[in-house]
N, CA, C and O of each residue as an XYZ file, in Angstrom:
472
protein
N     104.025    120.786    171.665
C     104.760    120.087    172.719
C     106.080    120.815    172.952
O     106.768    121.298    172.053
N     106.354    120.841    174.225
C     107.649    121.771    174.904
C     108.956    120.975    174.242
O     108.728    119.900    173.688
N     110.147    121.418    174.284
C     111.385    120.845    173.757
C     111.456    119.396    175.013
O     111.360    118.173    174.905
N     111.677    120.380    176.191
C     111.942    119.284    177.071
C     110.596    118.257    177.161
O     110.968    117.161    177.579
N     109.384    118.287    176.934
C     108.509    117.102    176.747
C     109.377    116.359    176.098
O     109.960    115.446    176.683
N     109.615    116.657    174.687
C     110.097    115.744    173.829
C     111.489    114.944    174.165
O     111.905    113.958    173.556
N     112.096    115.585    175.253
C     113.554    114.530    175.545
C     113.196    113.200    175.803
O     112.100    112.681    176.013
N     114.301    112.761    175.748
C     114.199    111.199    176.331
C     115.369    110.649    177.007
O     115.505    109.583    177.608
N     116.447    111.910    176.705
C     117.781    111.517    177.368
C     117.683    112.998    178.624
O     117.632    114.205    178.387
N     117.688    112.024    180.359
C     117.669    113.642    180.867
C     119.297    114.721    181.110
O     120.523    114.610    181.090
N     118.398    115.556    181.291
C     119.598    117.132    180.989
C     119.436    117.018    182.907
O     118.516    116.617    183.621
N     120.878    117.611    183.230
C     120.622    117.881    184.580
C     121.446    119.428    184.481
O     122.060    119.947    183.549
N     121.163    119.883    185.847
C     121.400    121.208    185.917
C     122.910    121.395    186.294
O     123.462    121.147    187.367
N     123.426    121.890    185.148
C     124.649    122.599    185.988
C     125.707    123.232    185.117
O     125.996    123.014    183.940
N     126.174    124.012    185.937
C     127.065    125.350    185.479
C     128.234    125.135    185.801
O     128.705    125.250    186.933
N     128.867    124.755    184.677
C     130.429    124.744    184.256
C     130.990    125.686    183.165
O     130.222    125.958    182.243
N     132.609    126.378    183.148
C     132.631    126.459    181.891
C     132.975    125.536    180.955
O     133.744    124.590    181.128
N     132.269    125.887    179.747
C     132.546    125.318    178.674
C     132.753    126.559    177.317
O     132.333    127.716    177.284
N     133.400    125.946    176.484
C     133.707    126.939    175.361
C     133.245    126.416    174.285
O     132.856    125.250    174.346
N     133.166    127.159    172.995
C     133.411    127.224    171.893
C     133.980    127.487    170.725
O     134.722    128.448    170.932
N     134.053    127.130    169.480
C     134.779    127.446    168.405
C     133.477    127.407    167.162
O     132.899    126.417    166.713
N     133.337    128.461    166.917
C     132.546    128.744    165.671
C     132.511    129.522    164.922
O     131.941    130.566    165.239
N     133.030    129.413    163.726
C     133.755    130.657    162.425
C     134.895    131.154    162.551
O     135.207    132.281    162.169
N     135.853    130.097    163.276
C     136.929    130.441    163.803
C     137.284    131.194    164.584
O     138.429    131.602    164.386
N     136.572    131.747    165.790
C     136.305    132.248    166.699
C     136.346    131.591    168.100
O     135.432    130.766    168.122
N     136.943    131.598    169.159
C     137.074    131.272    170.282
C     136.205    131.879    171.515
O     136.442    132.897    172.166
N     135.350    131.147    171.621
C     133.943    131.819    172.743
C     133.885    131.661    173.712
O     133.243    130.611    173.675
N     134.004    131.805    174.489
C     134.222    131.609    176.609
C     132.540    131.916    177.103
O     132.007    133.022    177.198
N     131.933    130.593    177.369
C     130.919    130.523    177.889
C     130.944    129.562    179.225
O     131.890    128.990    179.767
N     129.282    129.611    179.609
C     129.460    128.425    180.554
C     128.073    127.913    180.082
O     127.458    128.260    179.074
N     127.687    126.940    181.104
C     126.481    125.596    179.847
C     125.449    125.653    181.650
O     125.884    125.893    182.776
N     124.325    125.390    181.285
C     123.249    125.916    182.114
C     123.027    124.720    182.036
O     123.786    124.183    182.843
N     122.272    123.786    181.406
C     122.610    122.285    181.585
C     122.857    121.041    180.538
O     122.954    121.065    179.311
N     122.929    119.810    181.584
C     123.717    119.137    180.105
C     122.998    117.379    179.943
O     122.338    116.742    180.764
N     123.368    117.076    178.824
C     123.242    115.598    179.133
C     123.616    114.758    178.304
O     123.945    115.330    177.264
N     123.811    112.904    178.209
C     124.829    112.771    177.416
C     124.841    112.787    176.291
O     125.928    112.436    175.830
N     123.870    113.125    175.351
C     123.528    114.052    173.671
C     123.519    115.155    173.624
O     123.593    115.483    172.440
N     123.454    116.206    174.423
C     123.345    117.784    174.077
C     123.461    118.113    175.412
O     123.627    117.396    176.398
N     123.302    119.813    175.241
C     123.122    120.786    176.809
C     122.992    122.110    175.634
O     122.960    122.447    174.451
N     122.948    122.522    177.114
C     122.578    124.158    176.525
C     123.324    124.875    177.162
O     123.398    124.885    178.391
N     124.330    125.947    175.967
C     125.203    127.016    176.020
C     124.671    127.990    176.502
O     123.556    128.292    176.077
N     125.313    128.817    177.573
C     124.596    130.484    177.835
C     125.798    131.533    176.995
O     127.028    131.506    176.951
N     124.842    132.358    176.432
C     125.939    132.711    175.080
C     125.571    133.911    174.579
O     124.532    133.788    173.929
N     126.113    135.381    174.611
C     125.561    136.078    173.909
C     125.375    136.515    172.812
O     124.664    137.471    172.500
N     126.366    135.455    171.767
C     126.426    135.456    170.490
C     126.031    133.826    170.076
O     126.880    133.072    169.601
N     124.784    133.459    170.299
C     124.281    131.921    169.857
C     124.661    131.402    168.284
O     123.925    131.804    167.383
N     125.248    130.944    168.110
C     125.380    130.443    166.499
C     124.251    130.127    165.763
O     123.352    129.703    166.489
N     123.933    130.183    164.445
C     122.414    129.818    163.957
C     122.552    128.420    163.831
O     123.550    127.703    163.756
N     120.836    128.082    163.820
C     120.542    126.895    163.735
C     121.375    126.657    162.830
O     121.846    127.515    162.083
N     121.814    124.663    162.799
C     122.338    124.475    161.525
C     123.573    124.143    161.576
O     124.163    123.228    161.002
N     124.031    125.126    162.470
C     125.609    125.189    162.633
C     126.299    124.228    163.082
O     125.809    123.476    163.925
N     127.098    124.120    162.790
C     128.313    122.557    162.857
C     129.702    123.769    163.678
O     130.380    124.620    163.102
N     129.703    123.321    165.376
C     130.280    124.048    166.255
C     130.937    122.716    167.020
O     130.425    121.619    167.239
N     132.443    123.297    167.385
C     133.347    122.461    168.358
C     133.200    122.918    170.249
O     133.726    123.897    170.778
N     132.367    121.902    170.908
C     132.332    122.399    172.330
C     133.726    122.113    172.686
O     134.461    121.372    172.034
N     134.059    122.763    173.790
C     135.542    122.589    174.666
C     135.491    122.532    175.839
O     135.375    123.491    176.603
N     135.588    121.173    176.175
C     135.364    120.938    178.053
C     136.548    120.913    178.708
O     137.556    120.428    178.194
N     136.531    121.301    179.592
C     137.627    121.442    180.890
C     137.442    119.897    181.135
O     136.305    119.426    181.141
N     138.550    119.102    181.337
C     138.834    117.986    181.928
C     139.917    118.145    183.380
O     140.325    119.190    183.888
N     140.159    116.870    183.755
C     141.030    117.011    184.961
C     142.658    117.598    184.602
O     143.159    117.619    183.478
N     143.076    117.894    185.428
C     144.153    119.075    185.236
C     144.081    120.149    184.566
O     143.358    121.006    185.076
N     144.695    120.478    183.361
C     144.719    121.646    182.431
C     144.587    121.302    180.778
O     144.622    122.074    179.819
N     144.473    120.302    180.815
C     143.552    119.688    179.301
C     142.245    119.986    178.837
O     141.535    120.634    179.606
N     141.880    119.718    177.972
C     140.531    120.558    177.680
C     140.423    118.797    176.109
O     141.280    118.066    175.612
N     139.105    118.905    175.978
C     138.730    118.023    175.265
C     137.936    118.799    174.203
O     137.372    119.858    174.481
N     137.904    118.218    172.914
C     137.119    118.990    171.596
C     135.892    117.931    171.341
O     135.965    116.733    171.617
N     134.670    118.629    170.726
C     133.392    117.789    171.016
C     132.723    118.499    169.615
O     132.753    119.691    169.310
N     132.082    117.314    168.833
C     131.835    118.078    167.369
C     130.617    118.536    168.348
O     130.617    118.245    169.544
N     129.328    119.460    167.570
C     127.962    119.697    167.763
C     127.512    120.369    166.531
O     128.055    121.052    165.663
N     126.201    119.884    166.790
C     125.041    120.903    165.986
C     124.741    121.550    167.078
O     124.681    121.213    168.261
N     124.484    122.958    166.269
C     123.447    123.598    166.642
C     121.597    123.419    166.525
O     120.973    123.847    165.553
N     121.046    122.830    167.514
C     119.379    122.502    167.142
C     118.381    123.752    167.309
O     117.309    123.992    166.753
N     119.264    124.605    168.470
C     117.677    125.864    168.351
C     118.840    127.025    169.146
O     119.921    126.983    169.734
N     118.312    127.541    168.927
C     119.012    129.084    169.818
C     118.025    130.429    170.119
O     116.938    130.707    169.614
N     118.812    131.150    171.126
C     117.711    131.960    171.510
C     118.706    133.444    172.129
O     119.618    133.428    172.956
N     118.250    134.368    171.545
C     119.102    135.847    171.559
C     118.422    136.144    172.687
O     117.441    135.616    173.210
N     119.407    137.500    173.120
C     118.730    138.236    174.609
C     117.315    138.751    174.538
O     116.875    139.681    173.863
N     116.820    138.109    175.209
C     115.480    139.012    175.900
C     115.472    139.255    177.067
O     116.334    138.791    177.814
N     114.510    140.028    177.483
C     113.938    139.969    179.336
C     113.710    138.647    180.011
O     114.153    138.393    181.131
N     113.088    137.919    179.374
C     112.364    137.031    180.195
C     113.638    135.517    179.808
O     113.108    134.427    180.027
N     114.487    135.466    179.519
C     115.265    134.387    179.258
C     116.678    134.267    178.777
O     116.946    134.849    177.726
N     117.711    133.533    179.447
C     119.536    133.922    178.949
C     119.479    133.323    177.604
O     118.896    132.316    177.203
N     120.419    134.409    176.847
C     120.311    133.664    175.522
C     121.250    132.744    175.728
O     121.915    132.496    176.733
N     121.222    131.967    174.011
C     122.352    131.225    174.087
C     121.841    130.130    172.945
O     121.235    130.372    171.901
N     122.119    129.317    173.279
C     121.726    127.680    172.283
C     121.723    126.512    172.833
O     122.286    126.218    173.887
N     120.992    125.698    172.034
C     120.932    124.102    172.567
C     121.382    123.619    171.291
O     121.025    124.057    170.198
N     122.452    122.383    171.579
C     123.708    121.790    170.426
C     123.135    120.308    170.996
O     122.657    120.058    172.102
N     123.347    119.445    169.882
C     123.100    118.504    170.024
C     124.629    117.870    169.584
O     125.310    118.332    168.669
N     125.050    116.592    170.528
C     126.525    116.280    170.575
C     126.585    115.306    169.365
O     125.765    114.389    169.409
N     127.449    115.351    168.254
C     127.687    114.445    167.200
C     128.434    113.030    167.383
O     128.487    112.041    166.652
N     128.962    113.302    168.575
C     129.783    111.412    168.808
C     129.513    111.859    169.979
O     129.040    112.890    170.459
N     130.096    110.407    170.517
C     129.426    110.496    172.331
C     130.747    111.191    172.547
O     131.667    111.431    171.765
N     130.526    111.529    174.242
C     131.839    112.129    174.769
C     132.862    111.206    175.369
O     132.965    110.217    176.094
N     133.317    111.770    174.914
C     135.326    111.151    175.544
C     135.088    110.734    177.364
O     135.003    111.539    178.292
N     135.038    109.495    177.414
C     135.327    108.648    179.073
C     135.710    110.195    179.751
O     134.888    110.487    180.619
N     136.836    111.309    179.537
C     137.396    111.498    180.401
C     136.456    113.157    180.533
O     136.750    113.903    181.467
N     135.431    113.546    179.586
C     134.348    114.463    179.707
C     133.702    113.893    180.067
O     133.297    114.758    180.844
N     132.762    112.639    180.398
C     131.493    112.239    180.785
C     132.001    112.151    182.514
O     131.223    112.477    183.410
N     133.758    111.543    182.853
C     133.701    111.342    184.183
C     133.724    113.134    184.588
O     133.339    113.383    185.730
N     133.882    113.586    184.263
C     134.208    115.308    184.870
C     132.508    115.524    185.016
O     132.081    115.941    186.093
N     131.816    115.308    184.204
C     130.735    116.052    183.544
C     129.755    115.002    185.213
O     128.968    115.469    186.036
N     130.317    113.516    185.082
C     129.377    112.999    186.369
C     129.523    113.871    187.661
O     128.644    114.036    188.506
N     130.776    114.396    187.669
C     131.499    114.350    188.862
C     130.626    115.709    189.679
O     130.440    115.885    190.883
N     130.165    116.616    188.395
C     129.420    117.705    188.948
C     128.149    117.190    188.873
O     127.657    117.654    189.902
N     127.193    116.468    188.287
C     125.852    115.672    188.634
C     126.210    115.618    190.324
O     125.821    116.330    191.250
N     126.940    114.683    190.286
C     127.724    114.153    192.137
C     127.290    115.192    192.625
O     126.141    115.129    193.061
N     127.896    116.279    192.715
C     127.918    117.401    193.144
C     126.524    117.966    193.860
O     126.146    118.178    195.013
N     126.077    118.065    192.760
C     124.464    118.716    192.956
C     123.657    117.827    193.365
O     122.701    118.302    193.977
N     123.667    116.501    193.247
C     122.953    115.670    193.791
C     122.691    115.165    195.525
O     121.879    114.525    196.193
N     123.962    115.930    195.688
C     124.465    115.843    197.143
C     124.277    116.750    197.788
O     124.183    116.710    199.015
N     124.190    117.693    197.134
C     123.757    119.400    197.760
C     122.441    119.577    197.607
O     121.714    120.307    198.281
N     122.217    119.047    196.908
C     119.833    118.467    196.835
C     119.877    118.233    198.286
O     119.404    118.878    199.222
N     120.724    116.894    198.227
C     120.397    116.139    199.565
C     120.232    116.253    201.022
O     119.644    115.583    201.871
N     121.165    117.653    201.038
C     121.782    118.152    202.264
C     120.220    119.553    201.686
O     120.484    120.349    202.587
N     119.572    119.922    201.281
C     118.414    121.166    201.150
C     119.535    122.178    200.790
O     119.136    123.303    201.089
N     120.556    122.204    200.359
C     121.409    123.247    199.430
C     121.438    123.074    198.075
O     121.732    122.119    197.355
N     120.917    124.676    197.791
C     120.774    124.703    196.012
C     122.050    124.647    195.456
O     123.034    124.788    196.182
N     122.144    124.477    194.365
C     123.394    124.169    193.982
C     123.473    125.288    193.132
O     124.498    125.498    192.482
């Protein structure tokens, strides 16, 4: 059975940045999609399974919010797919990441609507 068979919480599509912190390292990525337990990092250095990693979301103004995660699966460069990882979120997210995080759902949902890809 596929990963995404097995969800039950849905992931929607979309590309923001988001960062990381793992081994004390500061990572500048962006997230391919998300939802409110996990998403998936595009990353060319994926952390291994296992890993206990801090996401960093852009909120409104110039604040940024810290987000524990696991790491659940990851996947290095190939041809056929962006690497990166899928983190599963350890506490829910902060009111003021879930409203940012709707605000681009909004977004794309509206640009569906109108026959523009997002």
């Amino acid at each position: 059975m596929a990963t995404s068979d097995r969800r039950i919480i849905q992931r929607f599509p979309v590309d923001f940045r988001v960062d990381f912190i793992h081994a004390g390292d500061y990572l500048i990525s962006c997230s391919r999609d998300i939802s409110m337990d996990g998403m998936f990092i595009n990353t060319q250095s994926p952390a291994p399974v296992g890993t206990h990693i801090n996401v960093i979301f852009p909120v409104e103004g110039s604040l940024e919010m810290e987000v524990a995660a696991l790491v659940v699966w990851n996947r290095e460069k190939s041809s056929s797919a962006r690497p990166g990882m899928g983190v599963q979120f350890l506490s829910s997210l902060p009111n003021a990441v879930k409203k940012n995080f709707l605000k681009h759902i909004d977004r794309i949902v509206i640009l569906r609507e109108k026959g523009v890809s997002a």
